[in-house]
C-alpha positions as CSV (number, residue, x, y, z in Angstrom):
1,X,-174.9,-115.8,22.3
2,X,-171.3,-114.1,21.5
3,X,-171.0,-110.4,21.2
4,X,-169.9,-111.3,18.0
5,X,-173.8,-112.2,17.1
6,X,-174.9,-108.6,19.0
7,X,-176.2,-105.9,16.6
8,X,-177.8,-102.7,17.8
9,X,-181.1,-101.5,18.2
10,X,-182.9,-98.2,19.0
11,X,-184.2,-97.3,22.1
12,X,-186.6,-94.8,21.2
13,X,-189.2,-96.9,22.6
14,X,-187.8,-96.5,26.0
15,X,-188.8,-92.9,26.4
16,X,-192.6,-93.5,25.9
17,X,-191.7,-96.2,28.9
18,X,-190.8,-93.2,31.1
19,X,-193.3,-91.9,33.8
20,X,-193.6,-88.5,33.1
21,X,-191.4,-86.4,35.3
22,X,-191.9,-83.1,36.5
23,X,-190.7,-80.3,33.9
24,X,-187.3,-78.4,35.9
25,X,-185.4,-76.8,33.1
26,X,-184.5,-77.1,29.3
27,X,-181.3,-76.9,28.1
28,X,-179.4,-74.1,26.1
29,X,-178.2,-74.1,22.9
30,X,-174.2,-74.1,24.2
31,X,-175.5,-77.2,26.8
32,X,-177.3,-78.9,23.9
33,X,-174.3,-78.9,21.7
34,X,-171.9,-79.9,24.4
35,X,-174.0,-83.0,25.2
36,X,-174.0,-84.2,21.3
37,X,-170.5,-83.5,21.1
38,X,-170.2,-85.5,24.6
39,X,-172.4,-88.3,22.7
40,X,-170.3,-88.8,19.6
41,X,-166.9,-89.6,22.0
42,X,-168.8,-91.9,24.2
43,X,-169.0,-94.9,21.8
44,X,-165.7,-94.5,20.4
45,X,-164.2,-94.2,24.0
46,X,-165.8,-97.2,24.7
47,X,-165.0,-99.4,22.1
48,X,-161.1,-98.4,22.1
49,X,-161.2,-99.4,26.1
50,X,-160.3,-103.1,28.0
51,X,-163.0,-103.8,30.5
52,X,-160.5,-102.5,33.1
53,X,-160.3,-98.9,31.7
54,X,-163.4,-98.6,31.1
55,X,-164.3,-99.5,34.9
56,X,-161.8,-96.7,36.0
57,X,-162.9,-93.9,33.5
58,X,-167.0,-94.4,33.2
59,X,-167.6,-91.3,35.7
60,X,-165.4,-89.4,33.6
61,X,-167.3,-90.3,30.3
62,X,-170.2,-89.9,31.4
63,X,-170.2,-86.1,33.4
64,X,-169.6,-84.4,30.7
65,X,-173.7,-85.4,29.9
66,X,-174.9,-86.1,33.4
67,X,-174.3,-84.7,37.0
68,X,-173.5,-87.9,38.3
69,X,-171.4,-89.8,41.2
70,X,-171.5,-93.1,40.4
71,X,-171.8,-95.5,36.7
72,X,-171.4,-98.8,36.7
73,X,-172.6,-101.2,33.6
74,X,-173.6,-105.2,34.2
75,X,-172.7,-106.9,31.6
76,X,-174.7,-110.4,30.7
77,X,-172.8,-113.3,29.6
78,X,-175.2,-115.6,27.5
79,X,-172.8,-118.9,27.5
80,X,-173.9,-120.7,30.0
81,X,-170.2,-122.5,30.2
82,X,-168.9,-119.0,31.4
83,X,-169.6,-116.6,34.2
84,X,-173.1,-115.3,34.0
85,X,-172.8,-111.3,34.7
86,X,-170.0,-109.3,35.4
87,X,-169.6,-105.9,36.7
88,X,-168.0,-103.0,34.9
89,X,-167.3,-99.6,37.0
90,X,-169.0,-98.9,40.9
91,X,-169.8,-101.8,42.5
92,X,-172.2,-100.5,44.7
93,X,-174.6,-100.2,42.2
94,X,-174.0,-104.3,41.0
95,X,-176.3,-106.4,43.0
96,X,-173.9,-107.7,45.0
97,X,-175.5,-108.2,48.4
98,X,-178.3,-111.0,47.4
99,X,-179.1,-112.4,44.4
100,X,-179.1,-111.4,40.9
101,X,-182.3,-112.5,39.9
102,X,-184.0,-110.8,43.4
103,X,-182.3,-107.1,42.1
104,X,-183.5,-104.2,40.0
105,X,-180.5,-105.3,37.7
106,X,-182.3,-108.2,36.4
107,X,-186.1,-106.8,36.8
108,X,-184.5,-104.2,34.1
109,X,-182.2,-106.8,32.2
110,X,-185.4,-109.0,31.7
111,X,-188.3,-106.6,31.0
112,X,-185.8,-104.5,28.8
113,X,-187.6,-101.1,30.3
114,X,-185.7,-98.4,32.4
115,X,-185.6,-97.8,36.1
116,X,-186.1,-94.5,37.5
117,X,-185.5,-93.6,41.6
118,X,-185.9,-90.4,42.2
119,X,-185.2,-90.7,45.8
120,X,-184.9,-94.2,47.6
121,X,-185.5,-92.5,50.7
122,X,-189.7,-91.7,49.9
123,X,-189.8,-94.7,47.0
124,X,-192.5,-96.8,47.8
125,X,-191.6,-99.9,45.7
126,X,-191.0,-102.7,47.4
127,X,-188.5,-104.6,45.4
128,X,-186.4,-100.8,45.5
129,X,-186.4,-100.1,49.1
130,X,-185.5,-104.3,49.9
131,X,-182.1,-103.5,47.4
132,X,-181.9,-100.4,49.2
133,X,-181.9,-101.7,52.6
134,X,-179.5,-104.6,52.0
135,X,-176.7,-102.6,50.6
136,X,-173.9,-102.2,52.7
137,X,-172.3,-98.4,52.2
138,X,-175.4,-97.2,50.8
139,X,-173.5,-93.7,48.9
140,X,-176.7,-92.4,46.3
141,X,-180.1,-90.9,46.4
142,X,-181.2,-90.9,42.9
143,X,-180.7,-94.0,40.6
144,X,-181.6,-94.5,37.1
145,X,-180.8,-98.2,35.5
146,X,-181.3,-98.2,31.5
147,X,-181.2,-101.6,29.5
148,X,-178.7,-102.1,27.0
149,X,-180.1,-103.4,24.3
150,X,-179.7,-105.0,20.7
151,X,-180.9,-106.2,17.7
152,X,-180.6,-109.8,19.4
153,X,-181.6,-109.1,22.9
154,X,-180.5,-107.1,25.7
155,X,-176.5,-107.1,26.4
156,X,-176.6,-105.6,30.1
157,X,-177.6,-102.6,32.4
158,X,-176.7,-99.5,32.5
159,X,-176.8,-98.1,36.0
160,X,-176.2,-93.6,36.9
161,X,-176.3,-92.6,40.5
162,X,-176.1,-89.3,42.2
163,X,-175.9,-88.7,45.8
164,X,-178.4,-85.7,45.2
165,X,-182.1,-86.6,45.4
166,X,-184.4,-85.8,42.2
167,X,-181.0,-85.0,40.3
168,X,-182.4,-85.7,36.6
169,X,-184.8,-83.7,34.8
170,X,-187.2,-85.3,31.4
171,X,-184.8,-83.7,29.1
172,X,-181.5,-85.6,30.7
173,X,-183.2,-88.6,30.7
174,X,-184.1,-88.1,26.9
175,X,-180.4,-87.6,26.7
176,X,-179.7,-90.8,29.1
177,X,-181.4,-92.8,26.2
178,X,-179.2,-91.7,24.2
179,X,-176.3,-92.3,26.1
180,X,-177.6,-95.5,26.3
181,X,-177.6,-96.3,22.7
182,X,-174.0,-94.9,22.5
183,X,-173.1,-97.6,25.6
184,X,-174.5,-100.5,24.0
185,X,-172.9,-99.4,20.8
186,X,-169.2,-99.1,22.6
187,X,-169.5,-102.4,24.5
188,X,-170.8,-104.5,22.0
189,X,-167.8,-103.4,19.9
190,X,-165.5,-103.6,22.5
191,X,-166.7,-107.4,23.9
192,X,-166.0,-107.9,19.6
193,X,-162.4,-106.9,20.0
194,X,-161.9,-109.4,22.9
195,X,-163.8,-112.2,21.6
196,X,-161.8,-111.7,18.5
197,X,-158.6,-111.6,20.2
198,X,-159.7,-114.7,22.2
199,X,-159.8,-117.0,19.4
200,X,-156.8,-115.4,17.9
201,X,-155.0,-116.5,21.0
202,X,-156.3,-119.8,21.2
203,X,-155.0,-120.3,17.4
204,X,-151.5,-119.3,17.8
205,X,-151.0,-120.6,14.0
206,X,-153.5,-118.6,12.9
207,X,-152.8,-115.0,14.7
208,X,-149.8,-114.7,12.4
209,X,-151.2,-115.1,9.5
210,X,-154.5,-113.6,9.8
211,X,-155.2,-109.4,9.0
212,X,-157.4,-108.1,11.6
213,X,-160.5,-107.0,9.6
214,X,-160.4,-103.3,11.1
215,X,-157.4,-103.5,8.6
216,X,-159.3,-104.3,5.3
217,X,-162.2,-101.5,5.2
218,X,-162.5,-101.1,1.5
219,X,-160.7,-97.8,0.0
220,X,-157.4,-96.7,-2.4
221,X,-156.2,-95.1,0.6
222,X,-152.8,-96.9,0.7
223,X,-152.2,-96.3,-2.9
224,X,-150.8,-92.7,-3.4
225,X,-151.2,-91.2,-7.2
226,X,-152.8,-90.3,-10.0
227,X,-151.1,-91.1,-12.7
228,X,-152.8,-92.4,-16.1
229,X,-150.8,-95.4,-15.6
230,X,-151.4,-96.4,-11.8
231,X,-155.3,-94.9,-12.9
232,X,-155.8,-97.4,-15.7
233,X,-154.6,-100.6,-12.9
234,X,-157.1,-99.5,-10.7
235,X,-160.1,-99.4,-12.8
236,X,-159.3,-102.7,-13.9
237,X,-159.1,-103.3,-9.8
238,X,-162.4,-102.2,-9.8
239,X,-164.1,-104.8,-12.5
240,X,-162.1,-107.5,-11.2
241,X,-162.8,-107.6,-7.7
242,X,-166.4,-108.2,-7.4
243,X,-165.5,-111.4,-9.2
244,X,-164.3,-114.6,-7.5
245,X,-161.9,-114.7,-10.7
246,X,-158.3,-115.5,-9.7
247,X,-156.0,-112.8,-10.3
248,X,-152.3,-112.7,-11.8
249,X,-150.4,-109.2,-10.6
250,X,-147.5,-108.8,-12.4
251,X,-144.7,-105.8,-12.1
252,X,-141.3,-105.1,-11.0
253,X,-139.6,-105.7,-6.9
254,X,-141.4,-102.8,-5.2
255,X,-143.9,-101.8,-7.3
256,X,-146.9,-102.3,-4.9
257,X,-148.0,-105.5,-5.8
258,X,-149.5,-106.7,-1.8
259,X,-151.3,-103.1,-2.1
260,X,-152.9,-103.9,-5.5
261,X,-153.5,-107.7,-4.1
262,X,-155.3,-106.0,-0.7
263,X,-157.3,-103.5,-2.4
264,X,-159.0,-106.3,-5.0
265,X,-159.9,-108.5,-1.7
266,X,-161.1,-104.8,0.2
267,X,-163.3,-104.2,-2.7
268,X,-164.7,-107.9,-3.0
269,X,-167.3,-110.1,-1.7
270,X,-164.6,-111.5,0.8
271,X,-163.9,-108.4,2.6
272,X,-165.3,-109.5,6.0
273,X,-163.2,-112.9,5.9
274,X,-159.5,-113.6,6.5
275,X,-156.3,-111.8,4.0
276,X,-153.8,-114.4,4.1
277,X,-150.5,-113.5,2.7
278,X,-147.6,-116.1,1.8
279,X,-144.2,-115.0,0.6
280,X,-143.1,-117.9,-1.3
281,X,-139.4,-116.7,-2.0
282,X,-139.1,-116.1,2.1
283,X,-140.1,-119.4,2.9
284,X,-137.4,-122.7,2.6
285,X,-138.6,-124.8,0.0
286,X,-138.5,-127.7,2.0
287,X,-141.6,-126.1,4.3
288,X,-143.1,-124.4,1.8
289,X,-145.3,-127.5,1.2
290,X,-146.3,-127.7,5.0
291,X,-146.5,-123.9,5.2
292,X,-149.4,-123.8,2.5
293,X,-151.1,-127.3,3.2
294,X,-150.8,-127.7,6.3
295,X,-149.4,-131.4,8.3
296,X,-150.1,-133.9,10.8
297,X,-148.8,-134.4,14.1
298,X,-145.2,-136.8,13.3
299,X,-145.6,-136.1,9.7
300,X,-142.1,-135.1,10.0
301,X,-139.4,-134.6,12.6
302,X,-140.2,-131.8,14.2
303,X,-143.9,-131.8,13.5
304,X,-144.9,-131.9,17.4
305,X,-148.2,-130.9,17.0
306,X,-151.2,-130.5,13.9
307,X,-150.6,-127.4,12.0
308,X,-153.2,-125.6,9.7
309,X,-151.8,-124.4,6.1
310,X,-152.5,-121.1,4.5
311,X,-155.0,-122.3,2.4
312,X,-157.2,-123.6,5.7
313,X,-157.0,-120.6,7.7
314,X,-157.6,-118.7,4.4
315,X,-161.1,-120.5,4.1
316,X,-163.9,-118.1,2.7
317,X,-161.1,-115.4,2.3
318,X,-158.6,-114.6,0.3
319,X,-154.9,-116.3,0.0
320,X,-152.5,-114.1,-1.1
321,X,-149.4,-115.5,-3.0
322,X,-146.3,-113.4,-3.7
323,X,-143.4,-114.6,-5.7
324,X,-144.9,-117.5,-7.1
325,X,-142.7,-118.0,-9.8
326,X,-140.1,-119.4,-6.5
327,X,-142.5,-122.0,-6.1
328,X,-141.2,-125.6,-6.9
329,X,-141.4,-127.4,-9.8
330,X,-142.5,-130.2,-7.5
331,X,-145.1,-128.3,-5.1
332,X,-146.9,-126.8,-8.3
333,X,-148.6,-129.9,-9.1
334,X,-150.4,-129.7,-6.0
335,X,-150.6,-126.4,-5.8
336,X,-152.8,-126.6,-9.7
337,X,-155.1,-129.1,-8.0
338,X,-156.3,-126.9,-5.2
339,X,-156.8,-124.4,-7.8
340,X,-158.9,-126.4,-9.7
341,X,-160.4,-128.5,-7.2
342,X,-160.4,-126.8,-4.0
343,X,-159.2,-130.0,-2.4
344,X,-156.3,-130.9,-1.0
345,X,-154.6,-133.0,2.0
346,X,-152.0,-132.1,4.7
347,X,-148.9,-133.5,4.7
348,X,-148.7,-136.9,6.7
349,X,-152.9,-137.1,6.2
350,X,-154.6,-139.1,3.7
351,X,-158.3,-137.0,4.8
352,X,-159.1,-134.6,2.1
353,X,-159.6,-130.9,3.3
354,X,-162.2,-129.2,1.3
355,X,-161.3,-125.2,1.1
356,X,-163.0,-121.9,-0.5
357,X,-160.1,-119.7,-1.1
358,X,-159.6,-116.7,-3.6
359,X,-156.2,-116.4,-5.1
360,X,-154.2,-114.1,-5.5
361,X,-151.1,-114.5,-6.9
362,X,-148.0,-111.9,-7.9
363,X,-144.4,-112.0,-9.3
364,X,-141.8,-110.0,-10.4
365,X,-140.3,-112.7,-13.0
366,X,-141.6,-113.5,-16.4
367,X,-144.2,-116.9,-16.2
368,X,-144.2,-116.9,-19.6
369,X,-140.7,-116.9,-20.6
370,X,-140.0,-119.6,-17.3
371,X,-143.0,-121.4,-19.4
372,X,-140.9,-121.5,-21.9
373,X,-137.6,-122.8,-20.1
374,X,-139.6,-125.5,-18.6
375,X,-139.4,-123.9,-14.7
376,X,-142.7,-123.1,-14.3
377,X,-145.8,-125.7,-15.1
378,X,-147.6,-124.4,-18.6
379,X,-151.2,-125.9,-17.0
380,X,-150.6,-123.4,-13.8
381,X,-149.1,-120.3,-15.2
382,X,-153.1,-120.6,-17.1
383,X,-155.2,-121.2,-14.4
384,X,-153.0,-118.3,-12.7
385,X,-153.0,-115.8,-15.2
386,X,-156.9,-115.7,-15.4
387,X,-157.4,-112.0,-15.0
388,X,-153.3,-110.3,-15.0
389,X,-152.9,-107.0,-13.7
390,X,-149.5,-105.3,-14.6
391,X,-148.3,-102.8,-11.8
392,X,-146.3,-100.2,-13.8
393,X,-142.4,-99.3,-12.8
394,X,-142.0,-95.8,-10.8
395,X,-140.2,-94.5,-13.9
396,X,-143.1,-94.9,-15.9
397,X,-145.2,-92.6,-13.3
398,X,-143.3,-89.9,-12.9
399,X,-145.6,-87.5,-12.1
400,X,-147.0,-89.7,-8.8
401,X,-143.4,-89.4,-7.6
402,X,-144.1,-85.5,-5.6
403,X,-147.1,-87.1,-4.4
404,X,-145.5,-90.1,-2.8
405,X,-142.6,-87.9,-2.0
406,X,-144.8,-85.8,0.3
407,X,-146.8,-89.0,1.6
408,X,-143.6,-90.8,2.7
409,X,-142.3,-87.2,4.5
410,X,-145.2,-86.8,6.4
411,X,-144.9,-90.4,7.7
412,X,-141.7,-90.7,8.6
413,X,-141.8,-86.9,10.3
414,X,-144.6,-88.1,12.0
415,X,-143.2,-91.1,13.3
416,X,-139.7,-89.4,14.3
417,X,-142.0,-86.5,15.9
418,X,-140.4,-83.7,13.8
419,X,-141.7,-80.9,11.8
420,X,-140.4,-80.9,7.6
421,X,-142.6,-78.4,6.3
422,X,-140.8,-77.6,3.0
423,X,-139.1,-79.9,-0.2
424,X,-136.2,-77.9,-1.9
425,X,-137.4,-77.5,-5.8
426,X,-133.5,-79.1,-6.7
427,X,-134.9,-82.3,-4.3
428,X,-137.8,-83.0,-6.2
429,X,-136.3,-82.2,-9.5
430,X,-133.9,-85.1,-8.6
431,X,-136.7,-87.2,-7.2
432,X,-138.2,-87.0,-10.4
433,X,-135.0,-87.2,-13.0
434,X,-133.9,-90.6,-10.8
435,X,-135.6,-94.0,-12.6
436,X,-135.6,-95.9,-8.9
437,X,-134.9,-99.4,-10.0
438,X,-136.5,-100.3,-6.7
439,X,-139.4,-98.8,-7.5
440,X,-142.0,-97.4,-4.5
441,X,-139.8,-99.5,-2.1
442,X,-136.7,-97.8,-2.9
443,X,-137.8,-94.2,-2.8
444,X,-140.0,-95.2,0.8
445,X,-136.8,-96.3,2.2
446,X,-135.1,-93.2,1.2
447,X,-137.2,-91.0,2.4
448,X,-136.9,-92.6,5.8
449,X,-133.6,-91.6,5.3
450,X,-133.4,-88.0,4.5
451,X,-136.3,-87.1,7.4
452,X,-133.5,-88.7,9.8
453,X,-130.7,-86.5,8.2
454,X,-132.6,-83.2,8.4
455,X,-133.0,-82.2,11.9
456,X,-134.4,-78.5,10.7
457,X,-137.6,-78.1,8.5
458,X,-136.7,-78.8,5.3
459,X,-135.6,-82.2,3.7
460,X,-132.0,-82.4,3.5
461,X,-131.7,-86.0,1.5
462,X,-128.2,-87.4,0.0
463,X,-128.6,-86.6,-3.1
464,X,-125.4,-87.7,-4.0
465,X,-126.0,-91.5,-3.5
466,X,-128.8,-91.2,-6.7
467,X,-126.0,-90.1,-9.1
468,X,-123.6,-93.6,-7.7
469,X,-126.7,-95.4,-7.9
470,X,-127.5,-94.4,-11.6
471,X,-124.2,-95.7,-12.9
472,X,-124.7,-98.9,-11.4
473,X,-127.9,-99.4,-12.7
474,X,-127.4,-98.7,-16.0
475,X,-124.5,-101.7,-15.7
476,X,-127.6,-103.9,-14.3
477,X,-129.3,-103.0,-17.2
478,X,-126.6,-104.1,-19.8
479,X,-126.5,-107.6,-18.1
480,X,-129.8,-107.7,-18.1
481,X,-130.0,-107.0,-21.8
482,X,-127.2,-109.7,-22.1
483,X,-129.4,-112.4,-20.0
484,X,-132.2,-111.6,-22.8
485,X,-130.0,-111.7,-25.9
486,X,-128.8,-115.1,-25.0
487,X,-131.8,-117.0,-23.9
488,X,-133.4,-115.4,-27.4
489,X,-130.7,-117.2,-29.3
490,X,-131.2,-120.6,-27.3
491,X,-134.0,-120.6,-27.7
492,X,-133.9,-120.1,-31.7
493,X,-131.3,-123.0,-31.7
494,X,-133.6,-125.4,-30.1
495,X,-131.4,-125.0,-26.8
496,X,-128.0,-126.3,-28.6
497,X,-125.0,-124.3,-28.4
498,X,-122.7,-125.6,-31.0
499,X,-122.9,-126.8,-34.7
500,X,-123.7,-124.8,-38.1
501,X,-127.2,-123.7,-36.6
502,X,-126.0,-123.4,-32.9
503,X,-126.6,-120.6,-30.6
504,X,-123.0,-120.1,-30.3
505,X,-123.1,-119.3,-34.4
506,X,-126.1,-117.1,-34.0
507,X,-123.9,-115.1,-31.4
508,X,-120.8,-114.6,-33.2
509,X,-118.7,-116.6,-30.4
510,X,-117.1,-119.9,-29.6
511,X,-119.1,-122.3,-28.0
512,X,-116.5,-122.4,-24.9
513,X,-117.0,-118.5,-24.7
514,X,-121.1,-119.1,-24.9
515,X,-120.7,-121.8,-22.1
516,X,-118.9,-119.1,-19.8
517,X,-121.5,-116.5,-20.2
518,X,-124.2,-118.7,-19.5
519,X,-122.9,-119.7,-16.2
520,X,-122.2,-116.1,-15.6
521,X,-125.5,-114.3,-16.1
522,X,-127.4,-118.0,-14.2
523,X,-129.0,-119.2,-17.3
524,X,-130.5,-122.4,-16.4
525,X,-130.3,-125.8,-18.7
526,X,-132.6,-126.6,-20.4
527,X,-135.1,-129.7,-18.3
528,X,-135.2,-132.7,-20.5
């Protein structure tokens, strides 16, 4: 069994196990409150360690609850392929002189009820004063060993040692239960993190492609606003993302698409299994095939090994794909049949792969009017715009913009370990009052900027490059306008430029002069 497969289960059974000790001493309120607060930081402590630090800081954990000398925890391996035990912290207390199945360790481990020693010195029991006896460097008196154990069985042994005789009283061991619980708790999360990075190394492909899923617990915590705007996109979030309906996020470079895209997967079914993100437009077209589908060993020079696609290591998750409308004519064919089908094959393999994949796709361009041009397949831009979601431009939500401002300056002062405690009112005015063609992007990056430029605490930001910015993109904005006002009359023409009814008439220009601008603004031809 993995630790993976380990869940948790109370020990409160264990303290009826107990012989009844004799009563010392109760605790006061101050100690009680110590040891709880002592409890809550032992599982977390735990489950943040490697095995090696938590074999060089168990004593220190665990004083704070118990006057002890010595901790050590055994930890049971249940592949057989693997090393059976292992030993985590003092070694003494490990049954290391004889073996295993001869040692208190495994009379604890199998019966799953605690050991107490009181003093090994005047203990009767055989099976203690044989381990006793064969220990070299004998350093403890009193021993108590506690299993660890879970839902599925027990996961190991927890062993405290002082080298004071009759050293715990009935109320610490209560507490030692409940140590206990917080150990197995901590270990089985932290043998989780290394089983999880184990097959992430042993899948090289996959590691980079793969979000962790401490990364995807579901919230809107990423997402800074509350605008009526950015309000009404993430109520639809929330009735589309139960569904395993494919999802169409359209908006503006910068906008916050991959947020939008990560929060629908956080708040769906899926949210356990792999976030896979593609950036089509990053990726050469000539790979983009293999990126996404995968290939065979020589499917192509180069191809020196088999290669999982996206969609494969996306399996029973969710594949994220940005910029779609860069995908090529060519690849969206196939692309439509996995969407359909959920079948596809690698490149250079004739086996058909079977997948269960959620899409999610986004874009900044307009499917619809590329529908219309003939770059974009008509059959995909519908299966893809199933449920669309439109992200709304950072001009239209103004009054997010302090908000993010603030979010963005607390990063970044954080990060650069400085102190900006105050926003000039003429900063945010301008802040506000700028339309930031780049959107959330734009403003991110330069806010990064002005927390490097201000050295005291208050934002000093160059204010000045938001006025040279604003003249240049109002002249984006005329070309723009220009782009539109030319495809609209191509379009009207039925895509001819000259002649009584040509696009060139409709315009008011010679057809040379109409040839010239569409080169200039990249207005493709027309696809036969």
């Amino acid at each position: 069994m993995s630790a993976v497969e380990f869940g948790l289960a109370s020990q409160t059974s264990l303290v009826r196990a107990l012989p009844q000790l004799p009563f010392e001493r109760s605790f006061t309120g101050s100690e009680v409150a110590v040891k709880f607060q002592a409890l809550n930081q032992l599982s977390r402590s735990i489950a943040s360690m490697t095995s090696e630090d938590l074999s060089r800081n168990l004593v220190a954990l665990l004083r704070p609850l118990f006057p002890c000398d010595l901790v050590n925890i055994v930890v049971f391996n249940q592949d057989t392929n693997e090393v059976p035990w292992k030993s985590i912290g003092a070694g003494q207390l490990a049954p290391l002189g004889a073996s295993i199945e001869e040692s208190t360790v495994w009379s604890v481990y199998e019966e799953e009820k605690p050991l107490w020693i009181s003093d090994w010195q005047q203990d009767e029991r055989l099976a203690v004063r044989k381990e006793a006896q064969n220990a070299v460097g004998l350093c403890y008196r009193s021993l108590c060993r506690i299993p660890l154990c879970t839902a599925q069985g027990c996961l190991g042994v927890f062993s405290l040692a002082s080298t004071r005789p009759h050293n715990y009283s009935e109320y610490e061991i209560q507490f030692l239960l409940l140590a206990a619980d917080q150990v197995a708790l901590g270990l089985a999360n932290s043998l989780l993190r290394e089983e999880l990075q184990k097959l992430k190394s042993e899948s090289p492909s996959e590691k980079a492609y793969v979000e962790d899923e401490q990364n995807t617990i579901p919230s809107f915590d990423e997402i800074v606003g509350h605008s009526r705007a950015l309000q009404r996109v993430l109520r639809q979030v929330e009735v589309v993302a139960p569904t395993d309906s494919g999802v169409l996020i359209q908006g503006e470079t910068g906008t916050g698409k991959e947020l939008i895209a990560q929060a629908i997967h956080n708040r769906s079914a899926r949210r356990d299994r792999p976030f896979v993100k593609v950036n089509c437009a990053a990726i050469p077209s000539g790979l983009l095939e293999s990126e996404l589908f995968g290939h065979e060993k020589g499917a192509f020079t180069g191809a020196i090994m088999r290669k999982p696609g996206r969609f494969e290591v996306a399996d029973k998750g969710t594949l994220f794909l940005d910029e779609v409308g860069d995908i090529p004519l060519d690849l969206q064919a196939k692309l439509l049949r996995v969407l359909q089908e959920h079948e596809f094959e690698r490149l250079g393999s004739n086996r058909t792969q079977q997948v269960d994949v959620r899409v999610i796709a986004a874009t900044h361009r307009d499917l619809k009017q590329m529908v219309e041009e003939g770059t974009f397949r008509s059959d995909l831009y519908y299966r893809l715009h199933v449920f669309p979601l439109t992200v709304p431009p950072l001009r239209d939500r103004r009054d997010d913009i302090p908000l993010i401002v603030r979010h963005f300056v607390d990063k970044y002062a954080r990060r650069m370990n400085r102190s900006i405690e105050t926003i000039p009112a003429k900063t945010m005015e301008a802040f506000s009052n700028y339309s930031w063609p780049g959107n959330v992007r734009e403003l991110q990056n330069f806010i990064e900027r002005a927390v490097i430029l201000s050295p005291g605490t208050s934002l000093r930001a160059p204010l000045d490059e938001l006025t040279e910015a604003s003249s240049r993109t109002d002249l984006s904005t005329l070309e723009e306008m220009e782009r539109e006002h030319v495809l609209r009359a191509l379009r009207e023409s039925n895509w001819v430029t000259g002649g009584p009814n040509g696009a060139a008439v409709r315009l008011g220009m010679k057809r040379t002069t109409l040839a010239y601008r569409i080169r200039k603004l990249g207005i493709p031809v027309r696809p036969q």
